[in-house]
BAZAVO-680111 format. One record per atom (N, C-alpha, C, O): x, y, z; residue in one letter. Coordinates in steps of 0.1 Angstrom, whole numbers, padded with zeros to 4 digits, always signed. Atoms other than C-alpha are relative to their C-alpha. Layout:
% residues N
XYZa
...
***
This chain:
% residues 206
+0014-0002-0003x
-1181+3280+0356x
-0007+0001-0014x
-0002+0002-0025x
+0001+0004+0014x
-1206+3278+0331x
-0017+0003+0002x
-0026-0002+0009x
+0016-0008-0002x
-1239+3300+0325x
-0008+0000-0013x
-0002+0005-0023x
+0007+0000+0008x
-1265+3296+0304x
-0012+0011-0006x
-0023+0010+0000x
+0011-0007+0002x
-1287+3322+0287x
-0012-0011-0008x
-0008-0020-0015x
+0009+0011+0009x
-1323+3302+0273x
-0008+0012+0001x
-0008+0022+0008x
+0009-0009+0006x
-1350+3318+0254x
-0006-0004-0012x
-0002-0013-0020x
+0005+0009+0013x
-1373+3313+0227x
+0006+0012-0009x
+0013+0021-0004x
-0007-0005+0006x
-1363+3330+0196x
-0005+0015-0002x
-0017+0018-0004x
+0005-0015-0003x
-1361+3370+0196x
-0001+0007+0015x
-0002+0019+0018x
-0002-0006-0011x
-1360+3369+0233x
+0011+0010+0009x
+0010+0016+0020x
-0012-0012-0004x
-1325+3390+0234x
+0010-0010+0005x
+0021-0005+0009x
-0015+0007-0006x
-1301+3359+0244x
+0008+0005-0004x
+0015+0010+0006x
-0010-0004+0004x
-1276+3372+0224x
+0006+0011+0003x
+0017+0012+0008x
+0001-0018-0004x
-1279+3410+0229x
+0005-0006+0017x
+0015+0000+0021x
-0004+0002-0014x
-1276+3393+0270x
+0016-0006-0003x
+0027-0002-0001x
-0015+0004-0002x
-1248+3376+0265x
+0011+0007-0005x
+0021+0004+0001x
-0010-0009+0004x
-1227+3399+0247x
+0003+0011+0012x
+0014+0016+0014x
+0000-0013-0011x
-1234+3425+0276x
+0006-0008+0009x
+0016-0002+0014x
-0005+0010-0013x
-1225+3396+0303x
+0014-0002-0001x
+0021-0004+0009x
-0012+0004+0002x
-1194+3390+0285x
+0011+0015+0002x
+0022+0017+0007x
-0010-0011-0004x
-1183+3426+0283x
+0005+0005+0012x
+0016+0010+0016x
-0001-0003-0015x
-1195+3430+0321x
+0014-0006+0005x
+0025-0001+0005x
-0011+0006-0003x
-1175+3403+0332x
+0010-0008-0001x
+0015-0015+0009x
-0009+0001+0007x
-1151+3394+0308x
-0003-0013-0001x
+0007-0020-0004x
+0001+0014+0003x
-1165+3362+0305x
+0001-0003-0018x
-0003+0003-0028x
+0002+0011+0014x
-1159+3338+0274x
-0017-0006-0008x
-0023-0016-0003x
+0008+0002+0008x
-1188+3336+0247x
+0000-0014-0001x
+0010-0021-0001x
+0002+0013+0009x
-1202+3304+0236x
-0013+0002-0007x
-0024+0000-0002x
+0012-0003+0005x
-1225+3313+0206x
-0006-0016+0000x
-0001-0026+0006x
+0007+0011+0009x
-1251+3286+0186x
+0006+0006-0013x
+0010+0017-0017x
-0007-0001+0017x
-1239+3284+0152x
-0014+0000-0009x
-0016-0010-0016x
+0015-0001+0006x
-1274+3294+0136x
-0002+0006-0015x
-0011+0006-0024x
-0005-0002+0016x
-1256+3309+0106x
+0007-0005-0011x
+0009+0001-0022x
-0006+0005+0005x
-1240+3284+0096x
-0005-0015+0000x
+0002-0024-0005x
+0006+0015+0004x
-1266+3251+0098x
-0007-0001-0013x
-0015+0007-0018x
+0000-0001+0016x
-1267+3239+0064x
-0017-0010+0000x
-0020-0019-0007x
+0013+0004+0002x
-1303+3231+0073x
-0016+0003+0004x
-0027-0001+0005x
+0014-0007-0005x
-1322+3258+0084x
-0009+0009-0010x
-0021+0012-0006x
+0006-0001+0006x
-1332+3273+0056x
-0005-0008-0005x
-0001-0003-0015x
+0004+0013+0007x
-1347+3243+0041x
-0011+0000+0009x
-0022+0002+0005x
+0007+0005-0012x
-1362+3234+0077x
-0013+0015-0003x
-0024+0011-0007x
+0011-0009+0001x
-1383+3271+0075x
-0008+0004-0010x
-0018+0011-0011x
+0008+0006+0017x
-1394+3261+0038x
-0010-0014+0006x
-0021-0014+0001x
+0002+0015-0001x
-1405+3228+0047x
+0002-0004+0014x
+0012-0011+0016x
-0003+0005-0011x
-1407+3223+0083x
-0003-0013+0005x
+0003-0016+0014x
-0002+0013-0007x
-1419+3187+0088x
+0009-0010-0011x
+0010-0023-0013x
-0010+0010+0009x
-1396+3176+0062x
+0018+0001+0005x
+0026-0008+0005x
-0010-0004-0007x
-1368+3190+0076x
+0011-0001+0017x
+0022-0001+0021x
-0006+0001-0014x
-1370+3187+0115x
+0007-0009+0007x
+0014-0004+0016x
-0010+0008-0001x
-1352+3156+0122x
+0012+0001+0000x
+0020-0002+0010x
-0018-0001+0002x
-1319+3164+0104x
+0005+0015+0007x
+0016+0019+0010x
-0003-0016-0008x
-1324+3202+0120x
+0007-0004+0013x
+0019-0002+0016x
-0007+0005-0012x
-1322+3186+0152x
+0006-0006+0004x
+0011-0005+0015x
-0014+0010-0004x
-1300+3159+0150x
+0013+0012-0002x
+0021+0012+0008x
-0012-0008+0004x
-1273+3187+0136x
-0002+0008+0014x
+0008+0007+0021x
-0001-0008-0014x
-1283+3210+0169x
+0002-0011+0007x
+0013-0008+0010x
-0002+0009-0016x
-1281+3180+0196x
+0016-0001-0004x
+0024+0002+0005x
-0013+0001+0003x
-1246+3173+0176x
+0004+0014+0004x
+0010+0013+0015x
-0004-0008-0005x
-1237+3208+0180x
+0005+0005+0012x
+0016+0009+0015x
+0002-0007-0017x
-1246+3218+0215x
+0005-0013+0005x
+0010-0008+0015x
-0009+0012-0007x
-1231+3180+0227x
+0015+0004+0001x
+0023+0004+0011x
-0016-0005+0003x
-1197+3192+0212x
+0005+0012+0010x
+0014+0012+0018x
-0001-0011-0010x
-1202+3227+0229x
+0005-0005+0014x
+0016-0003+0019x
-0001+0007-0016x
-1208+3206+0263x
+0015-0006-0002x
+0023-0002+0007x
-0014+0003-0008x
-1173+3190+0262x
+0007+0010-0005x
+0017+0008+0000x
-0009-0011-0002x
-1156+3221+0251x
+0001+0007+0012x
+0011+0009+0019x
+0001-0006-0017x
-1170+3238+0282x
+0003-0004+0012x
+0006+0003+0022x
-0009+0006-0010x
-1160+3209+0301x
+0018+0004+0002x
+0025+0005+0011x
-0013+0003+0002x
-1128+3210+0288x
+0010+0016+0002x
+0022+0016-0001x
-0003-0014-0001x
-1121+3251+0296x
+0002+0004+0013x
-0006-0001+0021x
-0001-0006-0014x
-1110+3268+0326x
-0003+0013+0004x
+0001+0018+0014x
+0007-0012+0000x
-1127+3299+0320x
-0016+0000+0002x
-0024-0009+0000x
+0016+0001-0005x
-1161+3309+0330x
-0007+0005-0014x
-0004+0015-0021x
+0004+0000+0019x
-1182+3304+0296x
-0017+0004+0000x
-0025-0002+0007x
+0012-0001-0004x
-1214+3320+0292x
-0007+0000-0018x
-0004+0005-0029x
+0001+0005+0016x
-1234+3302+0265x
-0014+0005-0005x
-0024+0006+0003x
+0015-0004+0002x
-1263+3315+0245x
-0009-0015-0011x
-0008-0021-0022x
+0009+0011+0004x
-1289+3288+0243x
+0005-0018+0004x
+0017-0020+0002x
-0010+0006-0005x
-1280+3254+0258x
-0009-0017-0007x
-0021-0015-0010x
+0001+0013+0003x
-1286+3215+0247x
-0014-0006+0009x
-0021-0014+0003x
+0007+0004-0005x
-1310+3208+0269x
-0016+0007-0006x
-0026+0001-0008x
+0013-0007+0007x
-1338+3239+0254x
-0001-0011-0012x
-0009-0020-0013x
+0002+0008+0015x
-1330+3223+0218x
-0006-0017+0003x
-0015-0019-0005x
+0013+0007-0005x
-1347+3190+0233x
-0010-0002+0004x
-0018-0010-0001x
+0011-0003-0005x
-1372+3200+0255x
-0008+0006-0004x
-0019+0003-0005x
+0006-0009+0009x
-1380+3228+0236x
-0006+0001-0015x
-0017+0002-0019x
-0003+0001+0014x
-1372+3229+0202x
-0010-0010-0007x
-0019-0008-0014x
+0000+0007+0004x
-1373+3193+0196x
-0015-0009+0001x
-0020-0016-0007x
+0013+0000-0009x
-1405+3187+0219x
-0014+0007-0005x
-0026+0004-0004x
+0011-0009+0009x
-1425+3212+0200x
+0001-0003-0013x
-0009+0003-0018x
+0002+0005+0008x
-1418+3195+0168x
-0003-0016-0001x
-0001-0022-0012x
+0007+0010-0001x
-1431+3165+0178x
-0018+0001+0004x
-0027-0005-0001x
+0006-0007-0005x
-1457+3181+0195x
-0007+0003-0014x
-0015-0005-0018x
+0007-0004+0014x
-1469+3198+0160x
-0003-0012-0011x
-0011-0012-0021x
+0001+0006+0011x
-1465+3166+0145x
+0012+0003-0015x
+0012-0002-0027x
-0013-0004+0012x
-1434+3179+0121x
+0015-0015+0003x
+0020-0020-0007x
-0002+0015-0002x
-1414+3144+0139x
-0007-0010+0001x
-0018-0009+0006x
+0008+0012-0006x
-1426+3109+0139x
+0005-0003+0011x
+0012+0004+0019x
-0002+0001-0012x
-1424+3090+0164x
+0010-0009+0002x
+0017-0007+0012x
-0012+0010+0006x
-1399+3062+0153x
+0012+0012+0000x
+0022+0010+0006x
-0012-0009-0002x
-1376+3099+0146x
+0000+0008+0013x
+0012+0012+0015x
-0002-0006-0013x
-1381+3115+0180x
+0004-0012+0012x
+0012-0009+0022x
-0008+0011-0006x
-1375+3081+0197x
+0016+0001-0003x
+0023+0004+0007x
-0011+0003-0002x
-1341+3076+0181x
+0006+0014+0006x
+0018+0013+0010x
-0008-0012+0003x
-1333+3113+0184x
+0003+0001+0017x
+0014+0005+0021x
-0002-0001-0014x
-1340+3112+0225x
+0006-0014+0006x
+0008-0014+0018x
-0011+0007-0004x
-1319+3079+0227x
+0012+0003+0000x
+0020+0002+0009x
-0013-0004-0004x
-1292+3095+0216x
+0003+0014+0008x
+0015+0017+0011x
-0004-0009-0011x
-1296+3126+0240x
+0006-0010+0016x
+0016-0009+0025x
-0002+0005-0014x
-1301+3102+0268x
+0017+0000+0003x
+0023+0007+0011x
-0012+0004+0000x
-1264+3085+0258x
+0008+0012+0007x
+0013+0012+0018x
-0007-0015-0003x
-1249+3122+0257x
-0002+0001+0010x
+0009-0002+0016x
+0000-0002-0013x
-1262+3127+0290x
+0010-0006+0012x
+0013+0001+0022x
-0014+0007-0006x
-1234+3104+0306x
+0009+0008+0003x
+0013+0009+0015x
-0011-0007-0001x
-1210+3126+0298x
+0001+0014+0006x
+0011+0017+0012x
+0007-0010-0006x
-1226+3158+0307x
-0007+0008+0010x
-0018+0003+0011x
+0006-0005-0013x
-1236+3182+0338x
-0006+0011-0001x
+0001+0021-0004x
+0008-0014-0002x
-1257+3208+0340x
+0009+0016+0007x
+0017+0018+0017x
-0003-0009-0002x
-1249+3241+0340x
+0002+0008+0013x
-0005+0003+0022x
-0002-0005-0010x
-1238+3267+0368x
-0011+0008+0004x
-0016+0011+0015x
+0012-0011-0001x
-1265+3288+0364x
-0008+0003-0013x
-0003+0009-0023x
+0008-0002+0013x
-1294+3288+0338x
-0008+0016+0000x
-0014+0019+0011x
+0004-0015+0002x
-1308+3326+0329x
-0009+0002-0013x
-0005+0003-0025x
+0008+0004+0007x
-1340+3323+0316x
-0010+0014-0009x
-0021+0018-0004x
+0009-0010+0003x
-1355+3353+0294x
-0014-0005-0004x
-0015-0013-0014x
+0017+0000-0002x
-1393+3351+0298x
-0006+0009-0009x
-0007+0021-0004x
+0006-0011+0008x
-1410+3369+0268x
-0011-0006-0007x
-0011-0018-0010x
+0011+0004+0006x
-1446+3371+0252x
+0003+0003-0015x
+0010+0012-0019x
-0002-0001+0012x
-1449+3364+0218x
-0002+0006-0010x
+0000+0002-0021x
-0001-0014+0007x
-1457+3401+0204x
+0010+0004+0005x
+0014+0013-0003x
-0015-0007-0003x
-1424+3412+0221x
+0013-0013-0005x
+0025-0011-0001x
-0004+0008+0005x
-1409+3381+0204x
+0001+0001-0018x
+0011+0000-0025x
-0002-0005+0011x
-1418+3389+0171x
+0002+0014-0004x
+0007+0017-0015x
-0005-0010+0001x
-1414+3423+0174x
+0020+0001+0000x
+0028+0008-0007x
-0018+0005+0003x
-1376+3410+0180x
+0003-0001-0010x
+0012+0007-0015x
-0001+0004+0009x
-1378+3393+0152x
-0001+0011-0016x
+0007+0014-0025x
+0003-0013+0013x
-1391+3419+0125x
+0013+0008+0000x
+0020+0009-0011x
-0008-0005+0002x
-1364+3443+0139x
+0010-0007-0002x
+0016+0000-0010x
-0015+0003+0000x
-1334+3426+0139x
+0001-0007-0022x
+0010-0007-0030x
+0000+0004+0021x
-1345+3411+0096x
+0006-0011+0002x
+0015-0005+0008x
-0005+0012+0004x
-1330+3378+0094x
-0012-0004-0011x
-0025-0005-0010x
+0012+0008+0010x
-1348+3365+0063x
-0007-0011+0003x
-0019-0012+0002x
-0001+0016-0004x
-1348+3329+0072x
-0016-0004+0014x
-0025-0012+0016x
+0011-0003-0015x
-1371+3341+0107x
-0013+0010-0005x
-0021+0014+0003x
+0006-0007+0000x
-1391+3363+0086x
-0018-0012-0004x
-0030-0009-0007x
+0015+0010+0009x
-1417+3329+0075x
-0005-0003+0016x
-0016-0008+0016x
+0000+0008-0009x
-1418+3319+0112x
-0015+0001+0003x
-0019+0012+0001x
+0007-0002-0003x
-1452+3313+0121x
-0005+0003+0015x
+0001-0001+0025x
+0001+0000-0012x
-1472+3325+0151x
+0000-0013+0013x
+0005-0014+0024x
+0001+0012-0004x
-1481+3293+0160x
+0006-0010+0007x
+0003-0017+0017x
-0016+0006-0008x
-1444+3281+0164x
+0005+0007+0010x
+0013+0002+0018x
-0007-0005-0007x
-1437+3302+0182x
-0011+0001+0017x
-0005-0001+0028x
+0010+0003-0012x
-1468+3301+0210x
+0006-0013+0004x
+0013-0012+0015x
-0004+0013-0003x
-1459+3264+0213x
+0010-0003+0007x
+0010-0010+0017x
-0012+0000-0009x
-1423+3271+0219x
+0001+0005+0013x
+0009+0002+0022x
-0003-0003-0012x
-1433+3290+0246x
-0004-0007+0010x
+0002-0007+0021x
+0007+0008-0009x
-1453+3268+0265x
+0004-0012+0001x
-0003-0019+0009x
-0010+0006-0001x
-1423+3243+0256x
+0006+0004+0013x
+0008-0003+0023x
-0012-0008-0008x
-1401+3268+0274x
-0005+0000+0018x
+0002-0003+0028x
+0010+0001-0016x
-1429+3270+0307x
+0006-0010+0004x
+0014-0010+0013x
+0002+0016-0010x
-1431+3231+0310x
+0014-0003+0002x
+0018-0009+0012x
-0013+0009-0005x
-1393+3226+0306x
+0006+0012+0012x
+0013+0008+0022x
-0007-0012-0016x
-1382+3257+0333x
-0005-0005+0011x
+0001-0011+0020x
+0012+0001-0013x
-1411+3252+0357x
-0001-0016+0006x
-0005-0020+0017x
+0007+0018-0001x
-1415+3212+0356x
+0012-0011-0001x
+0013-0022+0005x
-0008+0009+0003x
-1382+3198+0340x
+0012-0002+0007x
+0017-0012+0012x
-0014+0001-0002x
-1351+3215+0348x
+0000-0002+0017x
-0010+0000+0024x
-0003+0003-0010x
-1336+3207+0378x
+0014+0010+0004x
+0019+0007+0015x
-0007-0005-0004x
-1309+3231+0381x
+0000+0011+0002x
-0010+0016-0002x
+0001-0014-0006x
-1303+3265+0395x
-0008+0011-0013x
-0006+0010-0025x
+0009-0010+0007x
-1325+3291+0379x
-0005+0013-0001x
-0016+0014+0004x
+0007-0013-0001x
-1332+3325+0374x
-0009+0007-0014x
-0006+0006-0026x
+0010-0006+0010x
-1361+3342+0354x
+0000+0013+0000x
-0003+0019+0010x
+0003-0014+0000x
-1361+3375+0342x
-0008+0002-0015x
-0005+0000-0026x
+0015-0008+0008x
-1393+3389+0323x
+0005+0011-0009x
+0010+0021-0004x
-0008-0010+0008x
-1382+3408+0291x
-0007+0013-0005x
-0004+0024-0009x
+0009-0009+0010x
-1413+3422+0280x
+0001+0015+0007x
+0001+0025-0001x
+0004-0007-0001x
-1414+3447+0302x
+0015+0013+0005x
+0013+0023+0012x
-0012-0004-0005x
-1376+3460+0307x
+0010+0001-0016x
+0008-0006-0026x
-0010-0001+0010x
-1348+3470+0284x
+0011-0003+0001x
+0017+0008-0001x
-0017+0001-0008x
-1311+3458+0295x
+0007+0006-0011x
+0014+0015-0007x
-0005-0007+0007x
-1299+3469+0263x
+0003+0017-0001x
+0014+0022-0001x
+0000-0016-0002x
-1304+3506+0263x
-0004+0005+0012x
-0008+0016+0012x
+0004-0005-0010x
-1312+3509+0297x
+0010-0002+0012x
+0006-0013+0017x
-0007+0002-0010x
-1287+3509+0326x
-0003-0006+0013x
+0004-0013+0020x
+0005-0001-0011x
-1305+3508+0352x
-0008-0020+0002x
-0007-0030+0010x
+0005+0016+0004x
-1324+3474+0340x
+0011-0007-0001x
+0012-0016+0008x
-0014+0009+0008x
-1289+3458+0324x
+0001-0001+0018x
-0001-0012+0020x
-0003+0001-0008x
-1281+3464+0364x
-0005-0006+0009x
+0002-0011+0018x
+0008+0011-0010x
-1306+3447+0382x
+0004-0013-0003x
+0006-0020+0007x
+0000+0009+0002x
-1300+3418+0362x
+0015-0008+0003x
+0018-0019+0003x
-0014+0003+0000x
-1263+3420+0368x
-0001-0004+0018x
+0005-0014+0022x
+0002+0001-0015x
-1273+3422+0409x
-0004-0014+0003x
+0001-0021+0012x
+0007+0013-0005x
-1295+3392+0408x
+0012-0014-0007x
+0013-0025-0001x
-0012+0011-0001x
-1264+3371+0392x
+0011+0002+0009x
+0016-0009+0012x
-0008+0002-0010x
-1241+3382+0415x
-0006-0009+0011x
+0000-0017+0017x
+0006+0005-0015x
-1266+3371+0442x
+0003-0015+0000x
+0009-0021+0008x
-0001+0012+0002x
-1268+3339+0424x
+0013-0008+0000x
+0014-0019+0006x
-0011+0005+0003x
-1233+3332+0415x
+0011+0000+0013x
+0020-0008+0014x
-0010-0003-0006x
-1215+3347+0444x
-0007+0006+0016x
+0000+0009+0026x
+0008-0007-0014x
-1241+3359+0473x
+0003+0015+0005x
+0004+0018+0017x
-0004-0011-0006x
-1230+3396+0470x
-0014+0011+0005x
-0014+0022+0009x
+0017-0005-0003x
-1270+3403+0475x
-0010-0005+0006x
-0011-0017+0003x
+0010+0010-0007x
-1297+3393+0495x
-0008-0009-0014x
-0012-0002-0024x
+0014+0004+0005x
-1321+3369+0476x
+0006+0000-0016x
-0001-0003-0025x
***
């Protein structure tokens, strides 16, 4: 099985998925965000950069997808191949940071990928406004995230709307961050755990 947390950045995927994994012993599947040899450059220089950013994420998260195929364990991944196009990749075309000759070839070769590829068991969508987004951001200090502008980040979200609401086509659930804590809160971390059972397993109405 195979679950997706999505979110724009700062929305808590991580912090979720670590908790999902302890809950239910599920198998992690991070992003490797500390280790692309082109994201600092990319947040210096963002339309010089966005192209090779994203070709290395679609390469990334493509590989992910047949690992996950290839597992017999139930894998819960934070962030998934499909945001990093719709989203991501969508919003730097969108800004004008892609041409259009580089977002062409770059959405030829998703299509290809898509062949091989199935959509997830269940997508788990954190829903956050972009003062409880950068407030994420501030706390947690990543340097790299500390240039990000407001701008990018409004854009992404209304990336993240049109592709949940309009694009995806597969199972879905939304949970609203701003106004809840799963982390330090029990009681929230539990609802959220209720409404995947519901989804995954029907041990709940609705």
């Amino acid at each position: 099985m195979h679950i997706v947390i999505a979110g724009n950045i700062g929305s808590g995927k991580t912090t979720l998925t670590n908790l999902l994994v302890k809950h239910y012993g599920w198998t992690p599947k991070f992003e490797a965000v500390d280790y692309n040899p082109y994201l600092d450059d990319y947040y210096k220089d963002i339309a010089r950069w966005s192209f090779n950013l994203e070709v290395y994420f679609l390469k990334q998260r493509f590989r992910d997808l047949l690992d996950i195929a290839r597992s017999e364990e139930t894998i819960v991944q934070d962030r998934s191949i499909f945001e990093g196009v719709y989203v991501f990749a969508a919003t730097n075309k969108a800004m004008g940071n892609m041409s259009d000759r580089d977002f062409d070839t770059y959405m030829e070769l998703f299509h290809m990928m898509m062949y091989v590829a199935r959509q997830p068991d269940l997508m788990i969508y954190l829903r956050a406004s972009v003062p409880h987004l950068v407030a994420n951001i501030q706390k947690r200090g990543r340097d790299y995230e500390q240039t990000i502008k407001l701008e990018y980040l409004e854009n992404l979200n209304k990336c993240y709307e049109d592709f949940v609401f309009n694009k995806y086509k597969g199972r879905l659930m939304v949970v609203d961050v701003d106004s809840i804590d799963f982390l330090n809160n029990r009681k929230d971390f539990a609802s959220i755990v209720d409404r995947i059972d519901a989804q995954l397993f029907g041990l709940f109405p609705g």
